[in-house]
N, CA, C and O atoms as CSV, one atom per row, in Angstrom:
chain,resi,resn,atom,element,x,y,z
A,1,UNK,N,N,-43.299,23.161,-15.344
A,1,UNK,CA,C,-43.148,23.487,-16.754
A,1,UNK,C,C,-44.398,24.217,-17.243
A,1,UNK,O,O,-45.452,23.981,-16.653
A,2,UNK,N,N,-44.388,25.075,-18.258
A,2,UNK,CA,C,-45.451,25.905,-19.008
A,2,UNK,C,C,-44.980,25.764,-20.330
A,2,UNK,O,O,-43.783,25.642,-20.592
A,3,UNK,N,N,-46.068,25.781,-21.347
A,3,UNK,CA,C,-46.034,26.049,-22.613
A,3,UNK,C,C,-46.084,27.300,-23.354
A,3,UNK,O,O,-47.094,27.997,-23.257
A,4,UNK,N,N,-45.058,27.681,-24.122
A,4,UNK,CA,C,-45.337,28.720,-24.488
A,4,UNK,C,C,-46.080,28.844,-25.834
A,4,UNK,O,O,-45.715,27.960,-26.610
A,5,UNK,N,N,-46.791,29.476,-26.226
A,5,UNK,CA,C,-46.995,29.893,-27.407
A,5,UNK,C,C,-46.474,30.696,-28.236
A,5,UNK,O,O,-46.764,31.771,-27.712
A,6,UNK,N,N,-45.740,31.015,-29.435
A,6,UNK,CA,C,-45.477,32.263,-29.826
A,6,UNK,C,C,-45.864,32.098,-31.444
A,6,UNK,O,O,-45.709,31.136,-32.196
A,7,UNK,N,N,-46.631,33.901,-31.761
A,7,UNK,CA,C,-46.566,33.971,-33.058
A,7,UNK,C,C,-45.535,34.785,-33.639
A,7,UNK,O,O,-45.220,35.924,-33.295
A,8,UNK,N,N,-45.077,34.134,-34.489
A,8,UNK,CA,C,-44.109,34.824,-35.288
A,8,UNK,C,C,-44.769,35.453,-36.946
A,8,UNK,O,O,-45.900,35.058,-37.229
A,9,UNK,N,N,-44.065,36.381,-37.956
A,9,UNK,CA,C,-43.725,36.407,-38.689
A,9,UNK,C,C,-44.595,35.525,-39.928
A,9,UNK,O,O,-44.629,34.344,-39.582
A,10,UNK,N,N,-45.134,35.684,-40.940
A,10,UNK,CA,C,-45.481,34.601,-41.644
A,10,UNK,C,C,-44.152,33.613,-42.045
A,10,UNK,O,O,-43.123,34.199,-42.384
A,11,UNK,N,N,-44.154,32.410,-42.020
A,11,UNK,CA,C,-42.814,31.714,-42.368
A,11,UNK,C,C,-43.395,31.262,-43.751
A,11,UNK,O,O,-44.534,30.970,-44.114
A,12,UNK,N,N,-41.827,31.328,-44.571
A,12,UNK,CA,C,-41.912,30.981,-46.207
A,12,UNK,C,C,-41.529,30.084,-46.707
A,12,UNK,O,O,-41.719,29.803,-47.890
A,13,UNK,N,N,-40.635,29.169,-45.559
A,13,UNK,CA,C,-40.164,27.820,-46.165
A,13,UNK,C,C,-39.874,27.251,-45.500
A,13,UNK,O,O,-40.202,27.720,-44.410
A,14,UNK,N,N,-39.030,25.762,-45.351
A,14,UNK,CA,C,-38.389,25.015,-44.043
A,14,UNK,C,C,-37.529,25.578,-43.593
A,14,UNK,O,O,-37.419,25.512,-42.369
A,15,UNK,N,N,-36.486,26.422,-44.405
A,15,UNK,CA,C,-35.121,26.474,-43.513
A,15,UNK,C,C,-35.405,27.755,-42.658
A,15,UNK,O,O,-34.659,28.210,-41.791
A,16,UNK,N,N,-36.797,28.331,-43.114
A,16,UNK,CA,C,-37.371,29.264,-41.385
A,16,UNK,C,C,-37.639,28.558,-40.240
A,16,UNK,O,O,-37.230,28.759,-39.096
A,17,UNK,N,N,-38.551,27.497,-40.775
A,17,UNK,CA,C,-39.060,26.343,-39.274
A,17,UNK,C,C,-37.514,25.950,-39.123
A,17,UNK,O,O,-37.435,26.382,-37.973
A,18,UNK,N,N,-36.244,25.480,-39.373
A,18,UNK,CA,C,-35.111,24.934,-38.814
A,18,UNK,C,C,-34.012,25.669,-38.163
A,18,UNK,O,O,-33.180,25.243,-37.362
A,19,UNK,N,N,-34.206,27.187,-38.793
A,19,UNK,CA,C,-33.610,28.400,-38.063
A,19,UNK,C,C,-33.915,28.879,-36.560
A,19,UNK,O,O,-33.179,29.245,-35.643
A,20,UNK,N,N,-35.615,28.690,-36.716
A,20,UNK,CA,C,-36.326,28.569,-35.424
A,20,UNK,C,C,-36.070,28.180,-34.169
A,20,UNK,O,O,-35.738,28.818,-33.170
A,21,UNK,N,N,-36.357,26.557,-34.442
A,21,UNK,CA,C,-36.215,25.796,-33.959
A,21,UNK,C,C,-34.716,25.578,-33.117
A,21,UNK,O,O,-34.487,25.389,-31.922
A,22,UNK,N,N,-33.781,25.701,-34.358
A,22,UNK,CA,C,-32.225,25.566,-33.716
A,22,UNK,C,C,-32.321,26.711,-32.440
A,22,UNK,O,O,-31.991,26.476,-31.277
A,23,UNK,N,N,-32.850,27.985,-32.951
A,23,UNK,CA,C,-32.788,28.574,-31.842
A,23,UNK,C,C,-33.577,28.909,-30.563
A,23,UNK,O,O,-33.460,29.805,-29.727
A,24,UNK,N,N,-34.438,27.851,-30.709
A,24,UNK,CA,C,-35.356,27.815,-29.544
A,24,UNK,C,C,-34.605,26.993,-28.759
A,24,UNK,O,O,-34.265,27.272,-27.610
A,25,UNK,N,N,-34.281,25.784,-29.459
A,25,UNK,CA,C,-33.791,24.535,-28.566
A,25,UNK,C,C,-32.590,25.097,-27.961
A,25,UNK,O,O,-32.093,24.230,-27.242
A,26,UNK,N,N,-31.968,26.082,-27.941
A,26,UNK,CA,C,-30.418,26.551,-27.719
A,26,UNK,C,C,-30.551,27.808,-26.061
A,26,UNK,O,O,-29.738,28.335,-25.302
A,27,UNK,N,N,-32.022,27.782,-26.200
A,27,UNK,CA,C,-32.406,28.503,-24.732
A,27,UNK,C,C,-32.081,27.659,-23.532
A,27,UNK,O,O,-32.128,26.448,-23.745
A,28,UNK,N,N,-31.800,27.992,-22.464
A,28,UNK,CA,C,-31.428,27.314,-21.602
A,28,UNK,C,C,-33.017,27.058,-20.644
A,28,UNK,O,O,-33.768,28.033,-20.622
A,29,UNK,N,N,-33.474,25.780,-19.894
A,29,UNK,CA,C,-34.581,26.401,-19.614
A,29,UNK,C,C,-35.431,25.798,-20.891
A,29,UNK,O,O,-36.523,25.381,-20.504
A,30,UNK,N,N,-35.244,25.653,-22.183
A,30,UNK,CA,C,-36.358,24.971,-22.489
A,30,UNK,C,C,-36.014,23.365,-22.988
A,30,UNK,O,O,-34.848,22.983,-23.089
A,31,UNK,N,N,-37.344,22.356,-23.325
A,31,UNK,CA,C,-37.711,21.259,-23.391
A,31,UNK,C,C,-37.164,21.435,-24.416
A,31,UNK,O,O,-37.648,22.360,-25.068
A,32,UNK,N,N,-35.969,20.711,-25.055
A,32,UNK,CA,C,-35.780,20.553,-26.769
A,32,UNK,C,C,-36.485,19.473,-27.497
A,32,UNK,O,O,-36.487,19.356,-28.723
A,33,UNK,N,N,-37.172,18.577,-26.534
A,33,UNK,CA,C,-38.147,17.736,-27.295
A,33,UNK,C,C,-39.304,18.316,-27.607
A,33,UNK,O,O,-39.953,17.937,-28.582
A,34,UNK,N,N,-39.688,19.277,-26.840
A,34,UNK,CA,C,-40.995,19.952,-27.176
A,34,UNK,C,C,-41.172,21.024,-28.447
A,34,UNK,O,O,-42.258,21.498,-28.780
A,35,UNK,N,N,-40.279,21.226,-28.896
A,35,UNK,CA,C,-39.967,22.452,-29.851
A,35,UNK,C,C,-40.903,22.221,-30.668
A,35,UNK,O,O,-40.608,21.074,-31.002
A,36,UNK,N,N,-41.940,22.512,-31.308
A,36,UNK,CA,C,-42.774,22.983,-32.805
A,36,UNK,C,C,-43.078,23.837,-33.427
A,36,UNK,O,O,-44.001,24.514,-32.974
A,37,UNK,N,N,-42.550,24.197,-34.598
A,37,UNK,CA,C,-42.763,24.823,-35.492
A,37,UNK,C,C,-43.666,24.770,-36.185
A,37,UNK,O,O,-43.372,24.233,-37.253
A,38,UNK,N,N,-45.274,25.254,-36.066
A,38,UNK,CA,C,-46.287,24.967,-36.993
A,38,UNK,C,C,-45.760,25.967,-38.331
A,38,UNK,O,O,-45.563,27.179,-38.247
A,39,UNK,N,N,-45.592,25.135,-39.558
A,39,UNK,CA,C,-45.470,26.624,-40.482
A,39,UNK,C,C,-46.652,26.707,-41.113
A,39,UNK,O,O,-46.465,27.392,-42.118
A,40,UNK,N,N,-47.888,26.327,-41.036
A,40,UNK,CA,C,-49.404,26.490,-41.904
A,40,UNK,C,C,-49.633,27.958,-40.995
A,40,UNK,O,O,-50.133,28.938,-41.548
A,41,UNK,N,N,-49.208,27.990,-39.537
A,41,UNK,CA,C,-49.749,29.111,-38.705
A,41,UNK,C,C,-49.183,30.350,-38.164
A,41,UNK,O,O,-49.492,31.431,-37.663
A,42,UNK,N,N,-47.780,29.326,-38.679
A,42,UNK,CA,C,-46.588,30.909,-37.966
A,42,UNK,C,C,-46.274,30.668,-36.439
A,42,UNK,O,O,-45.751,31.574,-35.791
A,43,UNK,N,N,-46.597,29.420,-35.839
A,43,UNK,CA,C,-46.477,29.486,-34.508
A,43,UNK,C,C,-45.237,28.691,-33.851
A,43,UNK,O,O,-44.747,27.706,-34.403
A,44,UNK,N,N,-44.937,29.023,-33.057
A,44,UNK,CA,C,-44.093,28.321,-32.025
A,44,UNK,C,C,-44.604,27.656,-31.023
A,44,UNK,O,O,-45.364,28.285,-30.286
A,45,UNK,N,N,-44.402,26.581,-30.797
A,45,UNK,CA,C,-45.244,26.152,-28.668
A,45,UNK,C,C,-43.767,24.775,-28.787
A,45,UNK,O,O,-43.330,24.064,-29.692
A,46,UNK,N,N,-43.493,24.951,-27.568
A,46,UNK,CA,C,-42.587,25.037,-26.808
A,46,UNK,C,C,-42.750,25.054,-25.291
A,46,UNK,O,O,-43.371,25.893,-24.638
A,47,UNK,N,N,-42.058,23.938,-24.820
A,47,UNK,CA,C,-42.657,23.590,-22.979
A,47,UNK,C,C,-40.896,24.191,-22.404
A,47,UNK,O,O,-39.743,23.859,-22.677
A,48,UNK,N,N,-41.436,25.049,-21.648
A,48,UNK,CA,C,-39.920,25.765,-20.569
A,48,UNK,C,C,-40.582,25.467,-19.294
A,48,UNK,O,O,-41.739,25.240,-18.940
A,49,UNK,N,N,-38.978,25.582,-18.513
A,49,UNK,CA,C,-39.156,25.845,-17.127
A,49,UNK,C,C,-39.380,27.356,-16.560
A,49,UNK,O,O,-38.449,28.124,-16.802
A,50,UNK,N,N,-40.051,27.678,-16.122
A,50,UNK,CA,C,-40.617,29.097,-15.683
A,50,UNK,C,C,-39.487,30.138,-14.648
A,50,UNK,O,O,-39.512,31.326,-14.329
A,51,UNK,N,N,-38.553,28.998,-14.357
A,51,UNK,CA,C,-38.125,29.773,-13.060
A,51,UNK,C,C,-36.557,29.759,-13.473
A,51,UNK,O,O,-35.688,30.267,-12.763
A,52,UNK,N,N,-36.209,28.880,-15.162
A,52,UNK,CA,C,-35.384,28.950,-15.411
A,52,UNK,C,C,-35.075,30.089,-16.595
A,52,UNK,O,O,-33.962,30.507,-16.915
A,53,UNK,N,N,-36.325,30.460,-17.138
A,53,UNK,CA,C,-35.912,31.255,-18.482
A,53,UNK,C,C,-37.843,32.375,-18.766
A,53,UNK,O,O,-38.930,31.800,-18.704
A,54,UNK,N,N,-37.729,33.522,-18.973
A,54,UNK,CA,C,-38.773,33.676,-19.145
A,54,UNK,C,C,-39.629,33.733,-20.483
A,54,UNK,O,O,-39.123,34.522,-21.281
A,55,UNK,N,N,-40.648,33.191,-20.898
A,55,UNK,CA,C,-40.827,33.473,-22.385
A,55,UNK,C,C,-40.329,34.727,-22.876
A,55,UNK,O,O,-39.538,34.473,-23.785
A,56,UNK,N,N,-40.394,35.541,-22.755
A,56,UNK,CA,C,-39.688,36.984,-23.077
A,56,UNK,C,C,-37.804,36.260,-23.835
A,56,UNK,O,O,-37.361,36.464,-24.965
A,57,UNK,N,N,-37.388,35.752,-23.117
A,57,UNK,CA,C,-35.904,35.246,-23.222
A,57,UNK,C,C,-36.000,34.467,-24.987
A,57,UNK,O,O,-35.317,34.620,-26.000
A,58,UNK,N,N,-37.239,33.594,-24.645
A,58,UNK,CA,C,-37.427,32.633,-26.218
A,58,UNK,C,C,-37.845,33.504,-27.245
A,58,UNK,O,O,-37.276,33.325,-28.322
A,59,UNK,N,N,-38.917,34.642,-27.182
A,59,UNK,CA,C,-38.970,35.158,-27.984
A,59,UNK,C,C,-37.867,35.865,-28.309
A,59,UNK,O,O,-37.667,35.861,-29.524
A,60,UNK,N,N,-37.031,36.506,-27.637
A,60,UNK,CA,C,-36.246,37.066,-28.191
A,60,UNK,C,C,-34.879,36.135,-28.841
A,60,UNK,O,O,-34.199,36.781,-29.638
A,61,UNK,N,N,-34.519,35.011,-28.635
A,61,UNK,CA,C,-34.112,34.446,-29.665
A,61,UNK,C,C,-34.452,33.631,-31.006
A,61,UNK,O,O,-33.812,32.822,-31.679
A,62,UNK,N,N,-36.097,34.350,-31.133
A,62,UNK,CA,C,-36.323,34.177,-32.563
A,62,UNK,C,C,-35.784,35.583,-32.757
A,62,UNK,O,O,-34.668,35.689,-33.266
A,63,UNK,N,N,-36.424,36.624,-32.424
A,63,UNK,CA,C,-36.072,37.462,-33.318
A,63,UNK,C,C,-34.408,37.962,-33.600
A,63,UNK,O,O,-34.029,38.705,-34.506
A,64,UNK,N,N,-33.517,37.277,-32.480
A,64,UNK,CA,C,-31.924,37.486,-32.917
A,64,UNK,C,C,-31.522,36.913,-34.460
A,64,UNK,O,O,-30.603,37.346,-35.155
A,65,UNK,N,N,-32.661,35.586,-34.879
A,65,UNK,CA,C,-32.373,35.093,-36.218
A,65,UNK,C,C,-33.024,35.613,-37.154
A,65,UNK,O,O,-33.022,35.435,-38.372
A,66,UNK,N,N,-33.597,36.294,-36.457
A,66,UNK,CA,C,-34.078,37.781,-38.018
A,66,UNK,C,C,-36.012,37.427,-38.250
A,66,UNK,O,O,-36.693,37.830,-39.193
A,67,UNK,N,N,-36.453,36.646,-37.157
A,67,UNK,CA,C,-37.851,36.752,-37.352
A,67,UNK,C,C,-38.502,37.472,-36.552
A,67,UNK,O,O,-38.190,37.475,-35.361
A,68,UNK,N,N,-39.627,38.300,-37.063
A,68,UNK,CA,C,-40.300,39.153,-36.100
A,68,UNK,C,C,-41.580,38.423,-35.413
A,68,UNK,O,O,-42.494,37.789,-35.940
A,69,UNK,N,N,-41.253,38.821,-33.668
A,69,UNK,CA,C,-42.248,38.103,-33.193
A,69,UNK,C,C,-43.407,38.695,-32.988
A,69,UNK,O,O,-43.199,39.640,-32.228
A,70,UNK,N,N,-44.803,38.608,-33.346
A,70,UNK,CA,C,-45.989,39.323,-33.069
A,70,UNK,C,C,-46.446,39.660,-32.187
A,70,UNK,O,O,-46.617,40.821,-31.814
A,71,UNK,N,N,-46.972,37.858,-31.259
A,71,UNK,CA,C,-47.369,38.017,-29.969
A,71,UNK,C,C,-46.797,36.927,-29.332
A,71,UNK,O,O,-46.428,35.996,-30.048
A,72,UNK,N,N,-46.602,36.830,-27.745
A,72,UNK,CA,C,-46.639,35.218,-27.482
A,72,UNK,C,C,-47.123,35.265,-25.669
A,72,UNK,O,O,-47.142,36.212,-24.884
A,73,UNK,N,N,-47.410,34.071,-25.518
A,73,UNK,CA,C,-48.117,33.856,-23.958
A,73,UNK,C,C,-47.563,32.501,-23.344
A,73,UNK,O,O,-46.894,31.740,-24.044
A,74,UNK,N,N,-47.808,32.266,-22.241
A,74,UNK,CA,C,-47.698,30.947,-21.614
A,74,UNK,C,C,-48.497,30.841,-20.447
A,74,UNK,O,O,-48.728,31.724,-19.622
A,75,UNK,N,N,-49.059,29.177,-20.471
A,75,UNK,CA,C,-49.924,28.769,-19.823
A,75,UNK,C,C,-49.057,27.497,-19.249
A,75,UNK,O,O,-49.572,26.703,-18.462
């Protein structure tokens, strides 16, 4: 497993962190217990399997729910 990081978008309220989230957890390949939404920072981190999904895959289902992603990495 690896953690991803991702920055998104400044977020403006909860039902951004729950839009998120629904669609992080809906990747195949990631930890749905791990999902966090910091909204003070705009960030995502999130624990996937590496060989099942690539961060590239998660970011891009934030931005299918209409948030733009900045940057993101995994360690």
């Amino acid at each position: 497993m690896k953690t991803a990081t991702i920055q998104v978008e400044t977020l403006t309220c909860p039902s951004c962190v729950q839009k998120i989230e629904a669609a992080v957890k809906g990747v195949e390949g990631v930890d749905p217990d791990t999902v966090k939404v910091l909204f003070n920072s705009s960030k995502v981190k999130v624990d996937f399997d590496e060989e099942k999904v690539p961060v590239s895959q998660i970011a891009e289902a934030i931005t299918k729910v209409g948030y733009e992603v900045l940057k993101s990495s995994a360690r």
